[in-house]
Backbone as CSV, one residue per row, in Angstrom:
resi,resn,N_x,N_y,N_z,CA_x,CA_y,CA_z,C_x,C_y,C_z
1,UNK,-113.003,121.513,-178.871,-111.975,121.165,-177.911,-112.419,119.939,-177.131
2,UNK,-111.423,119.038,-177.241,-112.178,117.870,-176.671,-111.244,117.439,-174.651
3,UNK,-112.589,116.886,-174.305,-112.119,116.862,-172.596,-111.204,115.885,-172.443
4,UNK,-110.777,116.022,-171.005,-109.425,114.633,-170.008,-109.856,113.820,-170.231
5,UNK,-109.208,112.822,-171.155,-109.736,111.535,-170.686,-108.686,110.598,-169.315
6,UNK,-109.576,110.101,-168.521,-108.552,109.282,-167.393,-108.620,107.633,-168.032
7,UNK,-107.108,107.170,-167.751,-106.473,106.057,-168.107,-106.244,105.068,-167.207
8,UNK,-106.406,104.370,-166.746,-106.169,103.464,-165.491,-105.199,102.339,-165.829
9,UNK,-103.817,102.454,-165.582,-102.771,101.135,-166.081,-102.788,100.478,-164.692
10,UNK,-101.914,99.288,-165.126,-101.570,98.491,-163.958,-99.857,98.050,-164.543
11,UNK,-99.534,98.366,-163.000,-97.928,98.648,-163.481,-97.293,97.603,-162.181
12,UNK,-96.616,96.765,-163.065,-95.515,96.054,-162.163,-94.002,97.005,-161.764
13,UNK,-93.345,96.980,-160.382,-92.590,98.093,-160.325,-91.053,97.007,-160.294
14,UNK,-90.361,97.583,-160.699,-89.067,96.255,-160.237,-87.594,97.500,-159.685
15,UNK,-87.698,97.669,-158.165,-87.047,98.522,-157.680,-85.455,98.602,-157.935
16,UNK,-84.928,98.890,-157.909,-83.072,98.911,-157.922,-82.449,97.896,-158.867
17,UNK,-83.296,98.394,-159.926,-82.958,97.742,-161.359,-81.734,98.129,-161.893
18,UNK,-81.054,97.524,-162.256,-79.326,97.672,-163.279,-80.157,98.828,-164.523
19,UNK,-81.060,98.641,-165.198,-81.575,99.370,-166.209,-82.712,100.126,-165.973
20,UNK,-83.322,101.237,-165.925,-83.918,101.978,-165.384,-84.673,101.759,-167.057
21,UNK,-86.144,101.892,-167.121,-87.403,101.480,-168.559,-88.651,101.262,-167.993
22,UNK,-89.042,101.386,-169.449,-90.669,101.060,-169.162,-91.219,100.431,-170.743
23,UNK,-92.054,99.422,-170.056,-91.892,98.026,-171.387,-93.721,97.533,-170.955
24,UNK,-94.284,97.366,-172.100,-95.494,97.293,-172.077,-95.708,95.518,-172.263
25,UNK,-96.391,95.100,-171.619,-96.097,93.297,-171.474,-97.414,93.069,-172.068
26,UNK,-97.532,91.795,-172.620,-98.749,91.256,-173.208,-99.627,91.420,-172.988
27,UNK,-100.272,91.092,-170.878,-101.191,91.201,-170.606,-101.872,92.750,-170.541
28,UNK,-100.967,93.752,-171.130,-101.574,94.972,-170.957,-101.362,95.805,-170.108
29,UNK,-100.368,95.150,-169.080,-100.053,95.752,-167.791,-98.392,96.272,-168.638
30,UNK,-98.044,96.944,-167.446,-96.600,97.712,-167.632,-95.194,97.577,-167.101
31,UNK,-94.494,97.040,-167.269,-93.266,97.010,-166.259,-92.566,97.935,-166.139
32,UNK,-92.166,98.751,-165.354,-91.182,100.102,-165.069,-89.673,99.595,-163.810
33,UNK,-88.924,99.643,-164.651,-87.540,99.401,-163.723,-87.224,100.859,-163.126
34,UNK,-86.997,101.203,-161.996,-86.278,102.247,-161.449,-85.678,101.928,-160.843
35,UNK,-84.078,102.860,-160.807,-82.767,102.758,-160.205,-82.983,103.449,-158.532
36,UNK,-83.858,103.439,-158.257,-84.219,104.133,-156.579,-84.687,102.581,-155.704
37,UNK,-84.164,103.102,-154.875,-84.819,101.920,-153.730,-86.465,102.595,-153.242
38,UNK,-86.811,101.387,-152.474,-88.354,101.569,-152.559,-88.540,101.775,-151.184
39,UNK,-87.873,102.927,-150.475,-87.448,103.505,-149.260,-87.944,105.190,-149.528
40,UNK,-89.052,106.236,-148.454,-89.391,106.951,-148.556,-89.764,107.443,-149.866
41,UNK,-90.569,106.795,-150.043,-91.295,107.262,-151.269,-90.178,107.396,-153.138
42,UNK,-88.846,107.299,-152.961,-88.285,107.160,-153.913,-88.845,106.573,-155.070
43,UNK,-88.638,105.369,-155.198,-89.417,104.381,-156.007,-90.677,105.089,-157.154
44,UNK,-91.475,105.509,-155.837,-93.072,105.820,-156.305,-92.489,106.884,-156.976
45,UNK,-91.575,108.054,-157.076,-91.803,109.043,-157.680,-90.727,108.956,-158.951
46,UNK,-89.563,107.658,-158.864,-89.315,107.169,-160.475,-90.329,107.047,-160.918
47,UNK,-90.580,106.252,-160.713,-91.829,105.365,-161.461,-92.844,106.717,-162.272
48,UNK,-93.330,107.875,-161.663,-94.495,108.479,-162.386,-93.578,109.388,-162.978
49,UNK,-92.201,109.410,-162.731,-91.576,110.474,-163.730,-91.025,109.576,-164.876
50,UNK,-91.189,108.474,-164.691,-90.451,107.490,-166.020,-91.989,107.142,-166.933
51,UNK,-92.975,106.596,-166.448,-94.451,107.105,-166.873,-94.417,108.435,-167.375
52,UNK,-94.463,109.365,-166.952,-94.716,110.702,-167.549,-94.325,111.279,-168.908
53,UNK,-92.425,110.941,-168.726,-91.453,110.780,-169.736,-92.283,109.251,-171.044
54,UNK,-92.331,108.129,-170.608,-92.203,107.493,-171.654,-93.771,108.079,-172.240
55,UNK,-94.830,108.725,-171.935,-96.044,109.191,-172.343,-95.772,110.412,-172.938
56,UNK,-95.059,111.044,-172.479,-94.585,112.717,-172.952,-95.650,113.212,-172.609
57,UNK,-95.905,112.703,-171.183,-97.043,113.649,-170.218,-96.293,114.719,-169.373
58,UNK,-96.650,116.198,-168.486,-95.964,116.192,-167.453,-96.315,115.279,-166.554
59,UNK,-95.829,115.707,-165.178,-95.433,114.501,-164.339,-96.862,114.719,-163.412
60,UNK,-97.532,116.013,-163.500,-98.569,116.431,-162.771,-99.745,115.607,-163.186
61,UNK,-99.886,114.831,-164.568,-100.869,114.174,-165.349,-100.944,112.734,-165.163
62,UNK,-99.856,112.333,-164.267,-99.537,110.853,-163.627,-99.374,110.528,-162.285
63,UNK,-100.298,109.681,-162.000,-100.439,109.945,-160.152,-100.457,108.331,-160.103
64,UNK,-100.348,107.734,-158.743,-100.419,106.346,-158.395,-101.875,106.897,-157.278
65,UNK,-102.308,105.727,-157.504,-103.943,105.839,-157.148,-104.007,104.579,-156.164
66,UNK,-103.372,103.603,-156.393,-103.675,102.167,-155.346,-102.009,101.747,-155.304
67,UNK,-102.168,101.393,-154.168,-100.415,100.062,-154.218,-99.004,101.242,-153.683
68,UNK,-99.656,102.303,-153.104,-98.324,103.148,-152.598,-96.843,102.071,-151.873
69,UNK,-97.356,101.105,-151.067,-96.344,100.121,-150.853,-96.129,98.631,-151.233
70,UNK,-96.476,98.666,-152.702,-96.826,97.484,-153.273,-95.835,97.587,-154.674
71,UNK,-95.597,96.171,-155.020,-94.940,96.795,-156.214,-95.677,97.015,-157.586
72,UNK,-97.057,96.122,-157.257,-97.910,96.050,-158.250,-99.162,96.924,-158.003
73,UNK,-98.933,98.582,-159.194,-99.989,99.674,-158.331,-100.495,99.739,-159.721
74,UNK,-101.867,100.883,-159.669,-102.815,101.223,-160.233,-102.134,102.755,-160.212
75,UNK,-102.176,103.426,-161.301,-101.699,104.329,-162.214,-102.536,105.192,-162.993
76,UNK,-103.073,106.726,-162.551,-104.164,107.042,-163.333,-103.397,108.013,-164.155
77,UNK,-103.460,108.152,-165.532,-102.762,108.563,-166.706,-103.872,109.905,-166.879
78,UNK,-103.975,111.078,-166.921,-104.793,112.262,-167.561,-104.150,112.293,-169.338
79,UNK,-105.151,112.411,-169.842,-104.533,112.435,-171.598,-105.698,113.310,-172.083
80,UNK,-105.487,114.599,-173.009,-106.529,115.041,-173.449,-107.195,115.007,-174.473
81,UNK,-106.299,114.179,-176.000,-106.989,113.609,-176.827,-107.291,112.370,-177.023
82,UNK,-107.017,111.533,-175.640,-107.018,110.186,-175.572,-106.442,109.236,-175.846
83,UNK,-105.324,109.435,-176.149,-104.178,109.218,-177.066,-103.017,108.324,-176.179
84,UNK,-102.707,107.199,-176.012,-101.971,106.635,-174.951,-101.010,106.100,-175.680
């Protein structure tokens, strides 16, 4: 049985997007559109349920770690066969 591995992305956020996605960009980083404004925490919790979904993680396995009021945050991914 093999252990968690932790994932560290870097995710550009683009708030009150017409198209709500998540699109993996050259440099390796992530873009995630969510249809929430970036007002009481909304935003932050598209964002790790649209992460979660496009990983087919639950949502408990995706946390924001840096950038709570930033649009550009640090993202720690739990995966248990390492598999991203």
């Amino acid at each position: 049985m093999k252990g968690k591995d932790n994932v560290y992305l870097t995710v550009k956020v683009q708030p009150r997007a017409r198209k709500p996605g998540v699109e993996k960009l050259e440099t390796g980083e992530y873009r995630v559109r969510v249809l929430a404004a970036p007002s009481k925490g909304e935003a932050n919790q598209e964002v790790v349920e649209r992460l979660a979904s496009h990983f087919g993680l639950p949502r408990s396995r995706v946390q924001i770690v840096r950038g709570q009021t930033s649009r550009i945050k640090t993202i720690l991914v739990e995966l248990k066969d390492g598999n991203l």
